[in-house]
C-alpha positions as CSV (number, residue, x, y, z in Angstrom):
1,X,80.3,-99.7,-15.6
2,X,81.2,-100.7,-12.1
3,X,79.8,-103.7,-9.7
4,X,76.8,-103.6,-12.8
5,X,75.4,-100.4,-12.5
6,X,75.7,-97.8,-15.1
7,X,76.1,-94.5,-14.5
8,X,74.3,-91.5,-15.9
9,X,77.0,-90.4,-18.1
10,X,77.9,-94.3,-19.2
11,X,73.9,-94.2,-20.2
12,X,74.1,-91.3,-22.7
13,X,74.7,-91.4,-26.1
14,X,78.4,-89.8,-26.9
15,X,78.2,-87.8,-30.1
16,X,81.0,-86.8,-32.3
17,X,81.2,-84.6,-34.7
18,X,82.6,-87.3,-37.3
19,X,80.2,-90.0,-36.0
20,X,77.3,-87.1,-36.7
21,X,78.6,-85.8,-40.3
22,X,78.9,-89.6,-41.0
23,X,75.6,-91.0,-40.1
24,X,73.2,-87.7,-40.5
25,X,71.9,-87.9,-44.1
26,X,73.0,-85.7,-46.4
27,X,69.9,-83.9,-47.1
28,X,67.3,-82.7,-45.9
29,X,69.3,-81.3,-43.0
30,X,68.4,-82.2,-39.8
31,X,69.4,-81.4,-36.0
32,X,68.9,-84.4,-33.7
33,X,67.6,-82.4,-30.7
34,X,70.0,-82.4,-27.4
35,X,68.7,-84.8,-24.8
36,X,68.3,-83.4,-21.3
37,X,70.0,-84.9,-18.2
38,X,68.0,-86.6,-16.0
39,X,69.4,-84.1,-12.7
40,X,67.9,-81.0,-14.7
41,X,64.9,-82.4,-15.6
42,X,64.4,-82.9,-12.0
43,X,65.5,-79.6,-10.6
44,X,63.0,-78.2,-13.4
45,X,59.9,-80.6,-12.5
46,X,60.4,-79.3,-9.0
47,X,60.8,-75.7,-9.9
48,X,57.6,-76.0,-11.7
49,X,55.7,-77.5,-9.0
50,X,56.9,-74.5,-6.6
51,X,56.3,-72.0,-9.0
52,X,52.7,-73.8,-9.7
53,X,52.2,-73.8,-6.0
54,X,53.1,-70.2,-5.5
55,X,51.1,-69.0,-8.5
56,X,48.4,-71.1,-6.7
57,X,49.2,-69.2,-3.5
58,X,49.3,-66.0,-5.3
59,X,46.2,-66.8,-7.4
60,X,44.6,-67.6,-3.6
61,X,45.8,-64.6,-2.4
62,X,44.4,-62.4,-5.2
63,X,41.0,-64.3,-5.3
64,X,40.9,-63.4,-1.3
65,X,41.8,-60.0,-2.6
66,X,38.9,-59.7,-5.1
67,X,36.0,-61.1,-2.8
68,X,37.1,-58.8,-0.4
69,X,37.0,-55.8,-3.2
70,X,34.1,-57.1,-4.5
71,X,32.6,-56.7,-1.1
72,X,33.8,-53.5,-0.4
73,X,32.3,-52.5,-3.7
74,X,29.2,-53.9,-3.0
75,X,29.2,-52.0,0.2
76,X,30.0,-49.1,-1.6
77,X,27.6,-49.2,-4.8
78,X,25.3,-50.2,-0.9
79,X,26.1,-46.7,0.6
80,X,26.2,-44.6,-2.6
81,X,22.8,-46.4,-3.1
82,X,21.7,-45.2,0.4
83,X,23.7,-41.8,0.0
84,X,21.7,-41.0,-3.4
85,X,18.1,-41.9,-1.7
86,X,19.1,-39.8,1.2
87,X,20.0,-36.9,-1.4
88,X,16.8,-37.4,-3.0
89,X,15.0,-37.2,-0.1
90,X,17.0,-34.2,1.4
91,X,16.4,-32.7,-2.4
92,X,12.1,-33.3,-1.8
93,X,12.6,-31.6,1.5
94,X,14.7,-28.5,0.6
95,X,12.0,-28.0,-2.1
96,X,9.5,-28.7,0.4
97,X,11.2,-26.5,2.7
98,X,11.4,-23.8,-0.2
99,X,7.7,-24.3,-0.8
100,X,7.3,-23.4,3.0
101,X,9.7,-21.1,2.9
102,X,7.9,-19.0,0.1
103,X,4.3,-19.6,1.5
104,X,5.0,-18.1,4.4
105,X,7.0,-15.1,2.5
106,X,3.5,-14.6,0.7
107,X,1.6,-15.0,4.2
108,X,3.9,-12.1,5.9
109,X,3.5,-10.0,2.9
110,X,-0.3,-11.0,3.3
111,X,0.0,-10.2,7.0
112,X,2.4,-7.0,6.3
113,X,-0.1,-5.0,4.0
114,X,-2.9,-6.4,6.2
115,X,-1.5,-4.8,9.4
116,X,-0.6,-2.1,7.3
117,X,-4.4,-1.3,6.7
118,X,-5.2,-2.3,10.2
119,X,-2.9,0.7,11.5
120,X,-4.5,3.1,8.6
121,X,-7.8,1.9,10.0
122,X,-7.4,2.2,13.4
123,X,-5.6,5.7,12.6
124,X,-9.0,7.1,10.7
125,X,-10.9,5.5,14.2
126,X,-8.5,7.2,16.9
127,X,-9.5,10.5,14.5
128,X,-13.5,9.4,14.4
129,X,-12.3,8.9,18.1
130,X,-10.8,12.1,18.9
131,X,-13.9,13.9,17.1
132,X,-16.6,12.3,18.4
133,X,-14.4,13.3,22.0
134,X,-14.8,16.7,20.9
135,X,-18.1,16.8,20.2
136,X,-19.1,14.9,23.5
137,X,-17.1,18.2,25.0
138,X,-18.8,20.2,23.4
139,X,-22.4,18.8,24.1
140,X,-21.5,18.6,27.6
141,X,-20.2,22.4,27.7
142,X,-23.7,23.1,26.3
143,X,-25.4,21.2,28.1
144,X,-23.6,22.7,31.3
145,X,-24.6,26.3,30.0
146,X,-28.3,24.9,29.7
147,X,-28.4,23.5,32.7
148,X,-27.0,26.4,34.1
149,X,-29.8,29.1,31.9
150,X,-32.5,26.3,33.5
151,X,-31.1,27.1,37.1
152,X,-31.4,30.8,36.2
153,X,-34.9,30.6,34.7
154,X,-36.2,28.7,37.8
155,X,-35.0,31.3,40.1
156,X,-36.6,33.9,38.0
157,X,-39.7,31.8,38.4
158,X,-39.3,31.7,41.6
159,X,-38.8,35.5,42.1
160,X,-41.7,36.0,39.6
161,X,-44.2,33.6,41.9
162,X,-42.7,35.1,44.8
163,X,-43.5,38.9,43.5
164,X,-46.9,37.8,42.4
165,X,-47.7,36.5,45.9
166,X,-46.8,39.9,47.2
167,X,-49.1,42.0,44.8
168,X,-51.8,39.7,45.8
169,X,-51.4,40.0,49.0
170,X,-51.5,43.9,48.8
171,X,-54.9,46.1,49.1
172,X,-57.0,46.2,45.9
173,X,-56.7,49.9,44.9
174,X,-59.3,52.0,44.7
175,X,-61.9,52.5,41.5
176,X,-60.9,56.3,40.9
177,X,-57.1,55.3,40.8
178,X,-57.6,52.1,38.6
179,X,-59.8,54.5,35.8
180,X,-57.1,56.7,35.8
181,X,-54.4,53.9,35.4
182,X,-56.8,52.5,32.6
183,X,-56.7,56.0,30.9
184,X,-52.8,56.2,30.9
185,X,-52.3,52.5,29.7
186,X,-54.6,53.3,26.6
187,X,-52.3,56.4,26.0
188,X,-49.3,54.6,26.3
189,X,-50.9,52.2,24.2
190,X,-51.0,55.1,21.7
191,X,-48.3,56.1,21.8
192,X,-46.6,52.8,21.3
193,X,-48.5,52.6,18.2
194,X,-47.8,56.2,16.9
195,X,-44.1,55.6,17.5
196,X,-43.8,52.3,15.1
197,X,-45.9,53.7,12.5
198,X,-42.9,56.2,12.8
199,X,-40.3,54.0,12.8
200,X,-41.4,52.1,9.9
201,X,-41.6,55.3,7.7
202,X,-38.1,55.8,8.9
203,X,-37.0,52.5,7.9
204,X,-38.5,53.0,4.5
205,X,-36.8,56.3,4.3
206,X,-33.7,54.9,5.4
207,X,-34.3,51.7,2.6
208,X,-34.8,54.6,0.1
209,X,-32.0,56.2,0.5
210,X,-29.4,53.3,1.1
211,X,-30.8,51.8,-2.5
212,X,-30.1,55.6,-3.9
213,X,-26.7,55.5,-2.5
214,X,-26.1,51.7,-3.7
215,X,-27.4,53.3,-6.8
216,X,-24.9,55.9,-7.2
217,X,-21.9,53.6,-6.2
218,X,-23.2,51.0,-8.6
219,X,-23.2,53.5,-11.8
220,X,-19.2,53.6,-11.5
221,X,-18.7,50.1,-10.2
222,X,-16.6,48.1,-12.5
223,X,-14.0,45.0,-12.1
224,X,-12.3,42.6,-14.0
225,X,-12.7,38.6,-13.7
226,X,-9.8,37.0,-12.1
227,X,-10.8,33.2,-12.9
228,X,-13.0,31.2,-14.5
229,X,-14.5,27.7,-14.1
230,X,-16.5,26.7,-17.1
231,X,-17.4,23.2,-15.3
232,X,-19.2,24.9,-12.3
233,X,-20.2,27.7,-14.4
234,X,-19.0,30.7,-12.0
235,X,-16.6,33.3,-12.1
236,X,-14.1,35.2,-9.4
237,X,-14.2,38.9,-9.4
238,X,-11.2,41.4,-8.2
239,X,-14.2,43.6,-6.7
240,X,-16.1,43.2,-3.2
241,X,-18.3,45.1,-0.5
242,X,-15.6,47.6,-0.3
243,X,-16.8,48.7,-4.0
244,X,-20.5,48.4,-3.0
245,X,-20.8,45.2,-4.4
246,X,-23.8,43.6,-3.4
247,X,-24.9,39.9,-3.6
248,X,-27.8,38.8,-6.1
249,X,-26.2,42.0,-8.2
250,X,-26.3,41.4,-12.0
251,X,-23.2,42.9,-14.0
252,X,-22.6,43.0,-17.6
253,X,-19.3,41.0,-19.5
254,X,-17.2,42.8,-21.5
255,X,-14.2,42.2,-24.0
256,X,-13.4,45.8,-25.2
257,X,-16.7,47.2,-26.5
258,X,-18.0,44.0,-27.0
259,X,-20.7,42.6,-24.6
260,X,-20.1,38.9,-23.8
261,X,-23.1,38.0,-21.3
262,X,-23.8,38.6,-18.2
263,X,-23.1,37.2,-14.2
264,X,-25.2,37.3,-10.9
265,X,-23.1,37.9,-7.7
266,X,-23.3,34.7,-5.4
267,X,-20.8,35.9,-2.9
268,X,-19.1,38.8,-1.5
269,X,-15.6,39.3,-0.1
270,X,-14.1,42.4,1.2
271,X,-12.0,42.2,-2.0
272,X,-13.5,39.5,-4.5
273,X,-16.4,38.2,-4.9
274,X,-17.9,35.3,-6.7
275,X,-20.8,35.1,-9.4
276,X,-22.9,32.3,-11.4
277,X,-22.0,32.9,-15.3
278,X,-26.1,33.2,-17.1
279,X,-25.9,31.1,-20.0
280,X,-28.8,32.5,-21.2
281,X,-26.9,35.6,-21.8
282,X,-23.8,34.6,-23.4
283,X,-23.4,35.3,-26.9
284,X,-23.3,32.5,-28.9
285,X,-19.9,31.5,-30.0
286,X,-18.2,33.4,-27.3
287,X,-17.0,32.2,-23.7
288,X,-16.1,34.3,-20.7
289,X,-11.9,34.3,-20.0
290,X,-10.2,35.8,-17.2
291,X,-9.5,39.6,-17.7
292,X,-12.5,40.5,-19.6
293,X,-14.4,43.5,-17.7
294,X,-17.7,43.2,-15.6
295,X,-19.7,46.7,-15.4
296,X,-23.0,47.7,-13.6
297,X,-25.8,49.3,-15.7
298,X,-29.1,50.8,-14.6
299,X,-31.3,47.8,-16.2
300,X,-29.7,45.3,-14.1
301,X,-31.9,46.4,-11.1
């Protein structure tokens, strides 16, 4: 202790070891706990108040930190916000768009297969087109050769009037030459009648004998059928005029010696022919086929 002031060290408790053995009690045991200088506890107060202050700072520093990430996420969970409503609404449109999209696939396919019957149309008129052209032609060609038959006529008429006018104007003959002309036309008259009275007989002479020649050719005629069609009810022959086949001509069916009905001749080739199956005369049970035989007999005329 100098000039009355006591220094730290003079102020602290000395321990010894004997001087602690002797005065601890001997049981329980205990530890008297180490006092702290005063200098340390300083130096630590004041390291604690800068480490408070810096973990203050820090703390600042990192609640700066979060407002500003808690901003940013706002802005963020902001944009994604506005991101997904502008994918929503791109989604509606790009359906939209697809609806369109497919409308208007259906509307050209409409359009397609509608101009596609437009052109088929407008094909069948160019051909109506083209026809009715030809036919105009034609009209007009005939109606050129009529006009031109009508030009002809008149001049005829013209030379007719014009021949009449001049036997007219000629003398009357006289009574002895008109009698005898009057006698001559009645014999020519006669005549005219005498020779078509002959020409008839010789038609019917002719008739006769062209049916007894048809009649002879007919006794050996005899085909076979080359087709039948049992929905129109007619059949094709491998016979025509060449054989002295004639049309209305009835001929018998035959399948070996058995008679099948009968056919009328319809129309004649140079070749074939073509005849009406009778039903009245098929044998019931039986149908006409394609190779039977046809054959003339006398009671078909």
């Amino acid at each position: 202790m100098e000039n009355g002031v006591t220094s730290p060290h003079e102020s602290e408790e000395i321990f010894d070891v004997g001087d602690f053995l002797l005065d601890a009690p001997a049981a329980p045991h205990y530890k008297r706990p180490i006092p702290v200088p005063p200098r340390m506890a300083k130096i630590t107060l004041i390291i604690s108040i800068v480490f408070g202050f810096a973990t203050a700072g820090v703390g600042l520093l990192n609640l700066e930190k979060l407002v500003v990430l808690k901003n940013l996420l706002s802005e963020t969970e902001s944009k994604l916000a506005t991101t997904n409503s502008s994918l929503a609404d791109s989604t509606k449109n790009a359906e939209g768009l697809e609806k369109q999209v497919a409308e208007l696939s259906e509307k050209s396919a409409t359009l397609t297969s509608d101009g596609e019957k437009m052109k088929s149309e407008i094909a069948v008129e160019k051909t109506k087109v083209s026809d009715l052209s030809e036919q105009v032609s034609m009209k007009e060609a005939e109606l050129s050769s009529q006009k031109g038959r009508l030009e002809s006529q008149a001049k005829d008429l013209v030379d007719l009037k014009e021949r009449l006018a001049a036997i007219e104007s000629t003398p009357s003959l006289p009574p002895e030459d008109v009698e005898k002309i009057g006698k001559l036309e009645e014999k020519n008259t006669m005549l005219l009648d005498q020779i078509a009275s002959l020409e008839g007989r010789i038609n019917v002479l002719q008739q006769r004998e062209t049916e007894k020649t048809i009649k002879s050719s007919l006794k050996t005629l005899s085909g076979r059928i080359l087709a039948v069609n049992q929905s129109w009810n007619f059949v094709v022959l491998d016979i025509g005029d060449k054989k002295g086949v004639l049309a209305n001509t009835e001929l018998l069916v035959k399948r070996g010696p058995t008679a099948i009905g009968r056919v009328r001749i319809t129309s004649v080739e140079p070749a074939s022919s073509i005849a009406d199956i009778i039903p009245a005369s098929l044998v019931p049970g039986l149908i006409i086929r394609p190779g039977d035989e046809v054959i003339y007999l006398d009671e078909t005329l």
